[in-house]
Structure formats: C-alpha cells, structure tokens
C-alpha positions as CSV (number, residue, x, y, z in Angstrom):
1,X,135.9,-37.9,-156.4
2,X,138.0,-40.4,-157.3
3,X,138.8,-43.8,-155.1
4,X,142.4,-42.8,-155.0
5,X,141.1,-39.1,-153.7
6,X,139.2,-40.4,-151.5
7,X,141.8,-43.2,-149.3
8,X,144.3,-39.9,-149.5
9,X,141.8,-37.7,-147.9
10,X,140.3,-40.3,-145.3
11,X,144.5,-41.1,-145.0
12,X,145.2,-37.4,-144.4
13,X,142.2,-37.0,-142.0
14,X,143.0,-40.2,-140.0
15,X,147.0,-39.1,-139.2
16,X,145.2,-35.9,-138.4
17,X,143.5,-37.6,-135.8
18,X,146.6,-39.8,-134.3
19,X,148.7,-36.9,-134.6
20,X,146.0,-34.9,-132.4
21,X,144.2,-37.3,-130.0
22,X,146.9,-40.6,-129.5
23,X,149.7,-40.6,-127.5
24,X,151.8,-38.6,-130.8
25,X,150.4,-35.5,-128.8
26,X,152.4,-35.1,-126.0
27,X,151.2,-33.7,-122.5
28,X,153.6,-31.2,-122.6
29,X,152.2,-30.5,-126.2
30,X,148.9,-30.6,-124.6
31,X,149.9,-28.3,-121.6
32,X,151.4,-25.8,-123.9
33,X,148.8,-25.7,-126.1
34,X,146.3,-25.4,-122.9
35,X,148.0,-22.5,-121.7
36,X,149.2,-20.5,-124.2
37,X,152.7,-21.9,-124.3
38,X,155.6,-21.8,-124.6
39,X,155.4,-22.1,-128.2
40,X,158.5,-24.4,-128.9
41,X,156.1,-27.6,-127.9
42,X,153.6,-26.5,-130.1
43,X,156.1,-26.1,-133.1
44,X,157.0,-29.8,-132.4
45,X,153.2,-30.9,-132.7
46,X,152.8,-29.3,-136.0
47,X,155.9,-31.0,-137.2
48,X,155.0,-34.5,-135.9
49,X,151.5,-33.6,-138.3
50,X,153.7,-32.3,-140.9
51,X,155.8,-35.8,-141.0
52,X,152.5,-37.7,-140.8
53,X,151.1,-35.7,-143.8
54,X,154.3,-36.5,-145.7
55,X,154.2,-40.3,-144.5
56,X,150.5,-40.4,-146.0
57,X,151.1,-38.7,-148.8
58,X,154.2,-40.5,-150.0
59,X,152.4,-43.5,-149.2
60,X,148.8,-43.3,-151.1
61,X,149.6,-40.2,-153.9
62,X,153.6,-40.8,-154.5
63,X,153.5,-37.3,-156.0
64,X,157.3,-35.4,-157.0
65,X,159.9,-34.4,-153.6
66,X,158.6,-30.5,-154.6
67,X,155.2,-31.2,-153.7
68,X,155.8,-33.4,-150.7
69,X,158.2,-30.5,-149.3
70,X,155.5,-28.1,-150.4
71,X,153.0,-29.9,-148.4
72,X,155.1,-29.9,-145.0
73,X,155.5,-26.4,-145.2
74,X,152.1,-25.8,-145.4
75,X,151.5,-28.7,-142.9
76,X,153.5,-27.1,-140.7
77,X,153.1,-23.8,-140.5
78,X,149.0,-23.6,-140.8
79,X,149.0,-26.1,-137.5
80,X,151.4,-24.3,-135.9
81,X,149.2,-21.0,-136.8
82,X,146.0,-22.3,-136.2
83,X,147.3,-24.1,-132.4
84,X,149.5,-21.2,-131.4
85,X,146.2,-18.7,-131.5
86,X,143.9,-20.9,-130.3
87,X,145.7,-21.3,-127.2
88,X,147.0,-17.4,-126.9
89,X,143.4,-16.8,-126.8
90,X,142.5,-19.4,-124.4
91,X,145.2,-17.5,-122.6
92,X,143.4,-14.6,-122.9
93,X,139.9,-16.3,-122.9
94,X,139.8,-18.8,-119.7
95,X,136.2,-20.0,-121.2
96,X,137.9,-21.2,-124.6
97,X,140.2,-23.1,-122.4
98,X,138.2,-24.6,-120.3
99,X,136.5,-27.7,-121.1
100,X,133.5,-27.4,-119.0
101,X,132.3,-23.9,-121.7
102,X,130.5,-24.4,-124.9
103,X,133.0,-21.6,-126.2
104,X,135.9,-24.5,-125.6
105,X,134.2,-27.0,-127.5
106,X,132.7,-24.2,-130.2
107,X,136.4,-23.3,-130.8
108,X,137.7,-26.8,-131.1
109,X,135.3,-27.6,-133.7
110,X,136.2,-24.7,-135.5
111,X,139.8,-25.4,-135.3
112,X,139.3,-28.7,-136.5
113,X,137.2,-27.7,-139.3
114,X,140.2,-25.3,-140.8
115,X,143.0,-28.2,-139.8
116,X,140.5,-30.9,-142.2
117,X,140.1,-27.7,-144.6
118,X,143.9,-27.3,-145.3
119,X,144.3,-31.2,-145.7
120,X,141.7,-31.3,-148.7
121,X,143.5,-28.6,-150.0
122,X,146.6,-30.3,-149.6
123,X,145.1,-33.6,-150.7
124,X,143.5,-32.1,-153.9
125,X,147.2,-30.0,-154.5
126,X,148.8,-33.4,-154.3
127,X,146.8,-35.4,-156.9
C-alpha cells in the first residue's frame, strides 16, 4: 500500500468517525436511527458522510469531478442502506437497540465493519 493509499484510507476512516460519533451526528439523527425512524434524518446523516467523503477525497486523492460524484453516490446511499436497516430491525429487535445486549453491540460492530468496507473500496476506486 502506498503512503498516499494509506493517509486516504486513515482520512476516509477518520471523517467516518466524526461524521458518526461527534456532534456532525445529530440527536435527532441519533433518535431516528434508535428507533427506526423517520427516515428523512437518517438520509441527512448519510449525506453529511457523503460530503465528508468528498471533502477527504478532494483533499488527499484530487481524482476527476466523475469519480468524486461517483463516490457520493455510493457514500450516500450504502449509509443510508446500511443505517436505515439497522435501525428497522432494532425496531423490530428491541435487543439490537438496546445498548445494555451484546446483540446491540454485535450489530454495531458489524455495521461498522461494512461502513470501513465500502470506504476502502471507495478509497482504492479513487486512486
């Protein structure tokens, strides 16, 4: 892996982080995502990670307008995908919402896992 791979990855993974755990993610984001909806909040969090993944991008990998708009798209509707089911099944699922269940935690690990997996496939797309 090259060095310039590896600041856009440990970029991409970082705004993943501010975009998820900082201030950047709402309560209402947080509430809607807790509880199933509505889904309009949760579109809004997977654009404010879909402008941080073109922030990072344009900023460490400069690649052509096509790939930057290609990469919000993709941004944006995986994280959208990925929240909206995650909390329609904690919905569903009060253990998987709660954060007092191993099933919570077991399912936000795996969430996160396929949010980092779509941003190395991004990244590597990118370069």
């Amino acid at each position: 892996m090259t060095a310039e791979a590896t600041w856009l990855l440990f970029g991409l993974l970082a705004g993943h982080f501010l975009g998820d755990f900082t201030p950047l993610a709402t309560a209402r984001m947080q509430e809607a995502k807790a509880s199933g909806g509505p889904l309009g909040p949760i579109l809004t969090h997977a654009s404010v990670h879909a402008g941080i993944v073109v922030a990072v991008l344009a900023l460490l990998a400069s690649p052509p307008v096509a790939i930057l708009a290609g990469a919000a798209a993709i941004e944006l509707t995986t994280h959208f995908l990925l929240d909206a089911a995650r909390a329609k099944l904690a919905a569903f699922i009060p253990a998987v919402g709660d954060a007092n269940h191993k099933a919570f935690w077991s399912l936000l690990g795996f969430d996160q896992l396929l949010h980092a997996l779509v941003l190395v496939a991004i990244a590597s797309w990118a370069l």
